[in-house]
C-alpha positions in Angstrom: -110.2 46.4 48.5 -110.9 44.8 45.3 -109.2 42.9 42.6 -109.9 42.4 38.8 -109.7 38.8 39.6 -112.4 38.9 42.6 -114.7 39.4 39.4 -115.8 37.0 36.4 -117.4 37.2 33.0 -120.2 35.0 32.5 -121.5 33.4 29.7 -123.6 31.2 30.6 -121.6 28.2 32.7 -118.3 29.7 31.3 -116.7 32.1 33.5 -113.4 34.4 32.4 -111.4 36.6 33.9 -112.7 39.8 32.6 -109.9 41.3 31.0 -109.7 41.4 27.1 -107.0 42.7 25.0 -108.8 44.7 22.0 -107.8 43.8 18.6 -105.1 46.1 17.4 -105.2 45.6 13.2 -102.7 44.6 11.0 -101.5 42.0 13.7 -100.1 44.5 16.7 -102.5 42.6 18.4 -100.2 39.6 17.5 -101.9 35.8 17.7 -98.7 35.5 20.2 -100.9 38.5 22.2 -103.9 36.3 22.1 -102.7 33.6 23.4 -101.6 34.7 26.2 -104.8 36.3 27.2 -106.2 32.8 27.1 -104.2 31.2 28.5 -104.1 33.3 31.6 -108.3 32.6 31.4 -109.3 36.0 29.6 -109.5 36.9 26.0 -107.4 37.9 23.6 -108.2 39.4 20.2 -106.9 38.8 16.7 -107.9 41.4 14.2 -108.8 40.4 10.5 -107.4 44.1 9.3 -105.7 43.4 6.0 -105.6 40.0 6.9 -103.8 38.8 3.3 -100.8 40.7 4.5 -100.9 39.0 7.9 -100.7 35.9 6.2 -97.9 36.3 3.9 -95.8 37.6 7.0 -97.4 34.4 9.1 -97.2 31.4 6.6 -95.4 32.8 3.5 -98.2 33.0 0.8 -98.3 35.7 -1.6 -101.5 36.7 -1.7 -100.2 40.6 -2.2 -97.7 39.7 -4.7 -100.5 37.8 -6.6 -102.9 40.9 -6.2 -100.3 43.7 -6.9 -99.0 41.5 -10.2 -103.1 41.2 -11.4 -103.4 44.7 -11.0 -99.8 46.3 -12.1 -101.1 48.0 -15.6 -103.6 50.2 -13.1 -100.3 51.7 -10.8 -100.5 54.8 -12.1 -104.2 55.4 -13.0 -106.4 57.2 -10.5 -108.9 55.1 -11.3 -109.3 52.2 -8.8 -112.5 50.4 -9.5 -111.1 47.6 -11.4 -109.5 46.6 -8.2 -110.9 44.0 -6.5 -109.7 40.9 -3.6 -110.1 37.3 -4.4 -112.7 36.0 -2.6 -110.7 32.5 -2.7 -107.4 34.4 -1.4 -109.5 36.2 1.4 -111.0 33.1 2.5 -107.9 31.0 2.9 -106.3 34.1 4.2 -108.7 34.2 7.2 -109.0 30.6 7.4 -105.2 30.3 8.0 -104.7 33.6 10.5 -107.8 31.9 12.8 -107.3 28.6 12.7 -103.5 28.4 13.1 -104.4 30.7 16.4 -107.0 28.5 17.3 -105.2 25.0 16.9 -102.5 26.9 19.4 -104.8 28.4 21.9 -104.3 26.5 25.6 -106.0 27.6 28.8 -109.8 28.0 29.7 -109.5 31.6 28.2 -110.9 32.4 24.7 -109.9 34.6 21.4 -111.7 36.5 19.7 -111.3 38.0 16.1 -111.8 42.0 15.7 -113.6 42.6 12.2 -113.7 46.4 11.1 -117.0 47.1 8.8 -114.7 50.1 7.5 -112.5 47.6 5.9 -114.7 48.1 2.7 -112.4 46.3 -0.1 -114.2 47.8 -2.5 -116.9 44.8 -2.3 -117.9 45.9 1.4 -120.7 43.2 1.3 -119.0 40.2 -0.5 -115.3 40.6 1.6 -117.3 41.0 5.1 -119.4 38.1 4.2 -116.2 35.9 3.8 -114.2 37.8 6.6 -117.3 36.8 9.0 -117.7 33.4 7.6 -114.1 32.2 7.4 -113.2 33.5 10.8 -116.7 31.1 12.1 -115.5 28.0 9.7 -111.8 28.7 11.5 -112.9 27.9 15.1 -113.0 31.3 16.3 -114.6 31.5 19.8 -116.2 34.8 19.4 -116.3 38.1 16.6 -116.4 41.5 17.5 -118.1 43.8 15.4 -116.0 47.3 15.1 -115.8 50.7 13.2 -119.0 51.0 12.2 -122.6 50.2 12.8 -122.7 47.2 10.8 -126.1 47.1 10.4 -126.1 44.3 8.1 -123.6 41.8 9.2 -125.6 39.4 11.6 -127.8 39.4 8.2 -124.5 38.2 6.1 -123.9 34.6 8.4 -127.4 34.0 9.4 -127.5 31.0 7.7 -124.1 30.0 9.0 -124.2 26.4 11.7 -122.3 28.9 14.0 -124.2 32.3 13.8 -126.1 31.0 17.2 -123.2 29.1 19.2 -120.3 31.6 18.4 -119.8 34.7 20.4 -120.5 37.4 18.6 -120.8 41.0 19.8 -120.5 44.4 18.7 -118.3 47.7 20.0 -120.8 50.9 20.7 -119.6 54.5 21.5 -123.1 55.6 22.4 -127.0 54.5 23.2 -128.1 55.5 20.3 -125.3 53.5 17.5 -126.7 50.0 20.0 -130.5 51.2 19.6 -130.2 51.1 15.7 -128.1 48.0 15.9 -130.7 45.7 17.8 -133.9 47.4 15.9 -132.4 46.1 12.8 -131.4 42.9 13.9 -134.7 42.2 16.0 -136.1 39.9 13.3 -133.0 37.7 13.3 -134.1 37.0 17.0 -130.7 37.0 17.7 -129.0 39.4 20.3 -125.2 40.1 20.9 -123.6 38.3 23.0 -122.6 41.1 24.7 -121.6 45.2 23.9 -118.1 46.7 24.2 -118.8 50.7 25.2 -115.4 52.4 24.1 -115.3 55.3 25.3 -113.0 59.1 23.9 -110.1 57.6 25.5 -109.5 54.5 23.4 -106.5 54.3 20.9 -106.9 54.7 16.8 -110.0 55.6 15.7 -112.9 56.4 17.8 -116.8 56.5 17.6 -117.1 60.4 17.8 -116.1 63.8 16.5 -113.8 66.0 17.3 -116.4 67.3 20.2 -114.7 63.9 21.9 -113.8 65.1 25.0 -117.5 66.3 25.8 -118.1 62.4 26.3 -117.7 60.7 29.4 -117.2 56.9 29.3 -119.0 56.4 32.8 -122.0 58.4 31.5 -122.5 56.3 28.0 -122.1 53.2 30.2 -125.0 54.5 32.7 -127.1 55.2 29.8 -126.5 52.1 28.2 -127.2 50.3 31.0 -130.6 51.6 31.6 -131.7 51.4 28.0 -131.0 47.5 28.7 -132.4 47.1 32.1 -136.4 49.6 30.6 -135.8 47.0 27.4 -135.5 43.6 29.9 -132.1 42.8 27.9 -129.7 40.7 29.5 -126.5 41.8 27.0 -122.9 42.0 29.1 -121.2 45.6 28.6 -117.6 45.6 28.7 -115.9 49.1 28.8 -113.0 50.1 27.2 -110.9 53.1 26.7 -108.9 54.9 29.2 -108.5 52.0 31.8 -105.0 52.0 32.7 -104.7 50.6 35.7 -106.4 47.5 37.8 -108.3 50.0 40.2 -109.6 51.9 37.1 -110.9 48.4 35.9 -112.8 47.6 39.2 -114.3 50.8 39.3 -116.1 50.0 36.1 -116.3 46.2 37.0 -118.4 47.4 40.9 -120.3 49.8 39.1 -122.2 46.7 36.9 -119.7 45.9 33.8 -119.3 42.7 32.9 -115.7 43.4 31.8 -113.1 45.6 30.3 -111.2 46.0 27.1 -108.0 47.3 27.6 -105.1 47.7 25.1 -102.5 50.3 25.3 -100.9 49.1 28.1 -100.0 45.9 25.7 -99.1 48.1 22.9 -95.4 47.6 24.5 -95.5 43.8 25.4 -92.8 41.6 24.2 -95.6 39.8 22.2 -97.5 43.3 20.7 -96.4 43.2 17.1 -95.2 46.7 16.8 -91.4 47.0 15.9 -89.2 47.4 19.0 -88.0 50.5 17.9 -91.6 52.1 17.6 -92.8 51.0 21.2 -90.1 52.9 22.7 -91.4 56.1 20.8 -94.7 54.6 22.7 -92.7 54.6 25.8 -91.0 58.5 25.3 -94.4 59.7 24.8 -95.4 63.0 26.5 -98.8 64.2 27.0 -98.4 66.6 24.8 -97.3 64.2 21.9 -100.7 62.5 21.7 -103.2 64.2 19.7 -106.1 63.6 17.4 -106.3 64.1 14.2 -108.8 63.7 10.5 -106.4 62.0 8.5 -108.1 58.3 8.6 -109.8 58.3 5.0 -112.3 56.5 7.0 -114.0 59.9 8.4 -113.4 59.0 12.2 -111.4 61.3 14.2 -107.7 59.1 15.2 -105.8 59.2 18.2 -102.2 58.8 17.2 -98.5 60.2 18.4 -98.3 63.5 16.3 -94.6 62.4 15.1 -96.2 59.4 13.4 -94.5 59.5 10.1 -98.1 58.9 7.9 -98.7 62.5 8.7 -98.3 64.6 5.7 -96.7 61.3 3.7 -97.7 61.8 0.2 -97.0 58.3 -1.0 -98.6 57.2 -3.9 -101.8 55.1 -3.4 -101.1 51.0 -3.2 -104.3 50.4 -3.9 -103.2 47.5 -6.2 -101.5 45.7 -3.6 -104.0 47.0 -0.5 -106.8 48.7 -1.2 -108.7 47.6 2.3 -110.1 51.0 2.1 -111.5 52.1 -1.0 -115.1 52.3 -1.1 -118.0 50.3 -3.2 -117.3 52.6 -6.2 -113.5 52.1 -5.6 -113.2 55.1 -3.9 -110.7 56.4 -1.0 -110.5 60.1 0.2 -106.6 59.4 0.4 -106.8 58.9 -3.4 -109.1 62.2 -3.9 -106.2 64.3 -1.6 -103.2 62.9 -3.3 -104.5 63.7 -7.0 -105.8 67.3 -5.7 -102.0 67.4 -4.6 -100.1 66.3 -7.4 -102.2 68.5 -9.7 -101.5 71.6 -7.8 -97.5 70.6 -7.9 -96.9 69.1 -11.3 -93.0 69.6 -11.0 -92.5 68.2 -7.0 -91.0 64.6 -6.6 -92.0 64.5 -3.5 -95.7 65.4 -2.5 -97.2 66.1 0.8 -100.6 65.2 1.9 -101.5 66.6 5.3 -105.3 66.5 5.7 -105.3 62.6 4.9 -103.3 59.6 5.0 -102.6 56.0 2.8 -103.4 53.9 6.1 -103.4 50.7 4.3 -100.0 51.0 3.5 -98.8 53.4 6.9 -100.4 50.4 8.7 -99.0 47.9 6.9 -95.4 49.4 7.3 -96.0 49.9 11.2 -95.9 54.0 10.8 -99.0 55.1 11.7 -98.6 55.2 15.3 -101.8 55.2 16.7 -102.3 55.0 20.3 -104.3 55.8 23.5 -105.3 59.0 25.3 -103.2 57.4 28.1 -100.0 56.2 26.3 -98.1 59.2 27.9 -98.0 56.9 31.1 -96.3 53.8 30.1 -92.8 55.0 31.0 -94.1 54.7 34.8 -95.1 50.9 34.1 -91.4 49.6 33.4 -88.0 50.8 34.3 -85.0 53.0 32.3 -82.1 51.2 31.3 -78.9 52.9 31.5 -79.0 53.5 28.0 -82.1 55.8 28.2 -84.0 52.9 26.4 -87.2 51.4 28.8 -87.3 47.9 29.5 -90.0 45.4 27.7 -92.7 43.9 29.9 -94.2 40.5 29.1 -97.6 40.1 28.0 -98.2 38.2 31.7 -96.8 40.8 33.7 -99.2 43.1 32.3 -102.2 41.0 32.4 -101.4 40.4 36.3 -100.8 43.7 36.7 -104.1 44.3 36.1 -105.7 41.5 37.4 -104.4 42.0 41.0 -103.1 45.5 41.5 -105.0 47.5 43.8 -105.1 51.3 44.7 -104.3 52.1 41.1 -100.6 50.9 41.6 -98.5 49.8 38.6 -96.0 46.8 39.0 -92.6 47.3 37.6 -91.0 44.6 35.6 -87.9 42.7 37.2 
């Protein structure tokens, strides 16, 4: 019977062990997360979401209190489209979230930096050109392209000295979104690196609609593969979404992947960045507790805990001290809900929103609990303490887990 660890992903004379953490934004997936993963020869993902905020909490600038103070006289006006990010703050914010990571990373393993094209900043261009380029100047091993097609962002660090020696790949939930990708980028004669296939499982927000459990991650991997094999492309898929256990991960791995991305499992490691008390709410979990929802201003469905306290929040926008979401024009459909709402209830202090959410500042505050189809399980991975509370599990003991459990058993913690 096989193992995770009887497998390896190649790229070229570098071989890994072919588990990677996804990159859970506004550092859940922690640098701490990361490094682990390499060290233990896989990879580990940092995410770039709201990345100024991840370095004020990281290094102690003040790159929100800077933006919030610029922008104060606009707190109250609906209006956003004054509001924009330093370049210069974005930059050094990047610069100091990577390369801090990078200067700590041991092991043969690599990291890898998560970079949503949703993440629009009201400049979506300008702030994913510096995002992309910063991360590359940093030392990052390898960028993973994610929510969205990002049609255009090989384009943006083309003339980069790393576009070609970096890693750089892009997440896919179906044939079609990787067709439009490489027909775009065919005259940059540059492919990915390889293709992360995340399947209706996965946690937060996902690459379909609400039809999601039509899909089948197994049958978008099939037809990925063959699109590859009739095109003679030599890309690595790596699937992701659902795999909970080690024997879930070599079924994939036997069947032709080149790896798996797995993450809710590590949503409750001592190193995940999520507040203790919030990953045993992740640990409670029923089935029946998971749902998904339309809140995301971003238009993709979201898998979250349905007691997640963004739901129905009708905080005021903090655009002027976020803003990660609002569009080119300045706009965010959490804006366009909350002013519908306050119209209609001119006399309420307190407003509720219930068909959308501020994620920038849920996010930011750790209360949008998003999560994975398969988060109802984790209670079986760890043990209850007498005081009904479950114990911790180490990033290690996780990543073992998987890496040499067979017949889908789980090993508990000590």
């Amino acid at each position: 019977m096989k193992r995770v660890d009887d497998f390896r992903l190649k790229f070229g004379k570098k071989e890994l062990v072919p588990l990677i953490i996804g990159g859970m934004g506004v550092d859940i997936s922690t640098a701490a997360l990361a490094l682990e993963a390499a060290r233990l020869g896989g990879v580990g993902h940092i995410s770039d979401a709201m990345v100024n905020e991840v370095s004020d909490r990281r290094f102690d600038t003040s790159f929100v209190k800077d933006k919030t103070r610029l922008y104060k006289y606009n707190i109250n006006n609906s209006d956003k489209t004054d509001i924009h990010f330093d370049l210069g703050h974005l930059a050094e914010a990047t610069r100091l979230h990577v390369g801090n990571t990078m200067q700590a990373k041991r092991g043969d393993g690599e990291i890898w930096v998560n970079c949503m094209e949703k993440l629009t900043m009201n400049a979506p261009r300008e702030t994913l050109r510096v995002r992309l380029a910063s991360a590359l100047d940093a030392g990052i091993d390898g960028i993973t392209l994610s929510a969205g097609l990002h049609l255009g962002s090989f384009g943006l660090i083309e003339d980069h000295p790393r576009f070609r020696d970096a890693r750089l790949g892009i997440i896919v939930s179906s044939v079609r979104a990787l067709q439009i990708f490489l027909r775009k980028n065919a005259k940059l004669k540059r492919l990915p690196d390889y293709v992360v296939v995340e399947g209706p499982l996965a946690g937060g927000h996902l690459g379909f609609g609400m039809d999601w459990a039509q899909y089948d991650l197994a049958t978008i991997i099939a037809e990925i593969a063959q699109y590859l094999k009739t095109e003679q492309l030599d890309i690595p898929l790596i699937a992701a979404g659902g795999i909970f256990t080690g024997s879930d991960a070599v079924s994939f791995l036997e069947n032709g992947v080149a790896g798996v991305q797995v993450a809710t499992r590590f949503t409750v490691a001592d190193e995940c960045g999520l507040p203790a008390k919030d990953k045993q709410e992740y640990f409670k979990a029923s089935e029946e507790d998971i749902i998904v929802n339309t809140i995301s201003p971003t238009g993709y469905p979201m898998r979250m805990l349905k007691n997640t306290p963004a739901i129905g929040s009708g905080i005021r926008p903090n655009c002027e001290s976020y803003g990660y979401l609002l569009d080119g024009n300045g706009n965010c459909a959490y804006i366009t809900a909350y002013n519908r709402e306050v119209e209609a209830h001119p006399n309420d202090k307190v407003i509720s929103v219930m068909d959308k959410t501020c994620l920038c500042t849920h996010m930011r505050n750790y209360n949008c609990w998003t999560c994975g189809h398969y988060t109802y399980r984790l209670k079986d991975t760890t043990r209850r303490l007498p005081d009904g509370s479950y114990q911790g599990l180490s990033a290690a003991h996780i990543f073992h887990d998987y890496q040499y459990s067979v017949d889908n058993k789980i090993a508990l913690p000590e």
